[in-house]
N, C-alpha and C positions, 0 to 999 in steps of 0.2 A: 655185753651185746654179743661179741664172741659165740661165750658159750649156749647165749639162748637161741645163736642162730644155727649151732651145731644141733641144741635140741629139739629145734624144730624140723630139721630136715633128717634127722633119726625118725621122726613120729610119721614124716611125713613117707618114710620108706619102708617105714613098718607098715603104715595103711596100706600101702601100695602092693605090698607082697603076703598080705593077709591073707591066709586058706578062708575060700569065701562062705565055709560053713560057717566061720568064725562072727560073718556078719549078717544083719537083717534090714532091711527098710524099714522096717517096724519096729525097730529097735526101741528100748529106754534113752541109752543113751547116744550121744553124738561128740563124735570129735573133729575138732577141724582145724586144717596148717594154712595159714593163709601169709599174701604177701600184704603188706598194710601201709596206707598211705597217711598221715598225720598231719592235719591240713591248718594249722594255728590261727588265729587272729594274732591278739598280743597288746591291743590298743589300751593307751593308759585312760582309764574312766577315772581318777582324779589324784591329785598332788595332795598326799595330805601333810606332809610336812619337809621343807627341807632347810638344811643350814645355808645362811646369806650367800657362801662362795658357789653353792652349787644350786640355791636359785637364779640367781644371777648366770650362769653355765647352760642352764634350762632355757633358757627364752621365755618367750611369749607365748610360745606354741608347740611344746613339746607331746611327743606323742614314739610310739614304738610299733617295731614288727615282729614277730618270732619266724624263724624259715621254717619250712614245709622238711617233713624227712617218712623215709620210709625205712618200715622195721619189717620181721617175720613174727605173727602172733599165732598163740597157738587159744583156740575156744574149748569150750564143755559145755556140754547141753546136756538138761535130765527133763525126757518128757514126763508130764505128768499125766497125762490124756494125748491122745492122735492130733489135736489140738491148741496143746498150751504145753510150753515149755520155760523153764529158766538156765538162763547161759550165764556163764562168768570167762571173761577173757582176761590175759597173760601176756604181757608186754612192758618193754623198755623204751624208751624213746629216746633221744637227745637230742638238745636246740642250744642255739642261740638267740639272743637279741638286739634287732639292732633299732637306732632310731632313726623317729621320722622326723617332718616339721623343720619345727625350729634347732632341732637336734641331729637334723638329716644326716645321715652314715656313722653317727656315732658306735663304737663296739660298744654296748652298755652290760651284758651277763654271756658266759661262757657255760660250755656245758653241763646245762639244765638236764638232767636227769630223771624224767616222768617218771613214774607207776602209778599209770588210770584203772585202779580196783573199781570193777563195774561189773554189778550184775542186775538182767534185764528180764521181766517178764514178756514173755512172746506169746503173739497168737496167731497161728498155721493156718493157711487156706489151702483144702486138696485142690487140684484144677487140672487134674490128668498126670500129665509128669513135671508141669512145673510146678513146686510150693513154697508162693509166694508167702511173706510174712512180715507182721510189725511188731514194737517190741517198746516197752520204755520202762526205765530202772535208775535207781541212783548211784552215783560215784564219786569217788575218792580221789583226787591227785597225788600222790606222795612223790615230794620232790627228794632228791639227792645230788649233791654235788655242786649246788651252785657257786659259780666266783666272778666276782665285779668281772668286769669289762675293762679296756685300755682306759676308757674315757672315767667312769669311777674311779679306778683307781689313780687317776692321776689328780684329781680332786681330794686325793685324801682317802677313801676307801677300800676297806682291808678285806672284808669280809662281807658277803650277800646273804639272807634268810628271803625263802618265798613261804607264806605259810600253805598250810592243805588243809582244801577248804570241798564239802560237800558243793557236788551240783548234781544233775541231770542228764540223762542221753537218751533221744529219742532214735527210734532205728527202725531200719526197711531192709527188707535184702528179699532172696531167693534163692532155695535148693533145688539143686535138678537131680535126680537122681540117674547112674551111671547104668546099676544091675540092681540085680536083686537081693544082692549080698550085701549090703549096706554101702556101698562106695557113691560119691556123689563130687558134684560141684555145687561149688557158695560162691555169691556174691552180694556183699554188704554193705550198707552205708548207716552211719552213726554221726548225730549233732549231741554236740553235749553242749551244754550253758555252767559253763564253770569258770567263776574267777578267780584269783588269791588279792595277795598283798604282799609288795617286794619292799625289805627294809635292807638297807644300804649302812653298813656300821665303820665308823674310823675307832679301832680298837673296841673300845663298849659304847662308844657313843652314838646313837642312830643319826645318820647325816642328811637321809632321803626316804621319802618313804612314801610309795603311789600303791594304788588301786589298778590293778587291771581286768581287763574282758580277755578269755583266750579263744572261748569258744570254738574249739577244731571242731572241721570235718574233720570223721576217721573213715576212708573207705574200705574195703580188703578184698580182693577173690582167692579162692584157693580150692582146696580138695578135702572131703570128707569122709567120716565111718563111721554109721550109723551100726550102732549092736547091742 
């Protein structure tokens, strides 16, 4: 996290002190440093198996929440026409989970470690100086780092897997542009419909094992260069 948050405020000082021959509004490509809000769901959509001591632990009504966190992402955009472009973004995240329900406050996983590999097909509206746009693309979760929680592991649980699993992200945002030299502002917003599957293991033995919805809002603003 560290280091991606030093490389994006290099990028983002390099745009800034770019010789503006360097850049165009009508550029091919686009770059952009944004601040990014990561907005989780987290809800378990079903139970699909767990050992007697830790259904019994579960309740009736067990359910989860992941917190909200904000990261620095850094985008790429290659237009392919003055109106259709594709972007791929670059980001980290970290969560946890906690539960709801019948489970209320539970610690249940610790630093969850995202990489949402997503790339979007967009299509650009001019409208003076502002350009608005919408965009939708598939994506990738790649988790890292997962580990039970207080509450797993005191059930017995040594070890967490979330698998990565394909979904979707639909998106809207808008560029304003600054000058003529490609510098700009963005602001974005992104629903993705992406679930996994969290398995819960005592040594090799799988002890718990749900479905979930995470479905984040991603929103971002930041600064752009277009060239």
């Amino acid at each position: 996290m560290k280091k991606l948050t030093i490389a994006a405020a290099l990028a983002a000082a390099t745009m800034l002190s770019a010789p503006a021959q360097a850049g165009s509004a009508e550029g091919k490509l686009q770059v952009k440093v944004m601040a990014t809000g990561v907005l989780p769901d987290g809800k378990i959509d079903k139970v699909n198996s767990a050992a007697p001591a830790v259904a019994t632990a579960l309740g009736a009504t067990p359910d989860t929440v992941a917190n909200d966190n904000w990261v620095p992402t850094l985008a790429v955009e290659y237009f392919v026409s003055p109106n259709f472009s594709v972007e791929t973004i670059c980001c980290f995240t970290k969560h946890k989970v906690t539960g709801t329900g019948s489970i209320n406050g539970a610690n249940i996983a610790n630093d969850v470690l995202i990489l949402p590999a997503t790339v979007t097909l967009k299509a650009h509206a001019n409208v003076g100086p502002v350009k608005p746009y919408v965009g939708v693309g598939p994506s990738l979760f790649f988790y890292f780092n997962e580990k039970p929680g207080t509450v797993p592991a005191g059930l017995g649980a040594t070890s967490l897997k979330l698998d990565n699993k394909l979904g979707v992200a639909l998106q809207a945002g808008v560029d304003v542009p600054v000058n003529d030299a490609g510098l700009g502002i963005s602001l974005d917003a992104k629903k993705y419909f992406m679930k996994t599957t969290t398995h819960f293991y005592a040594g090799t033995t799988e002890v718990l094992s749900t479905d979930h919805k995470l479905d984040p809002w991603v929103v971002s603003g930041g600064v752009s260069y277009r060239f």
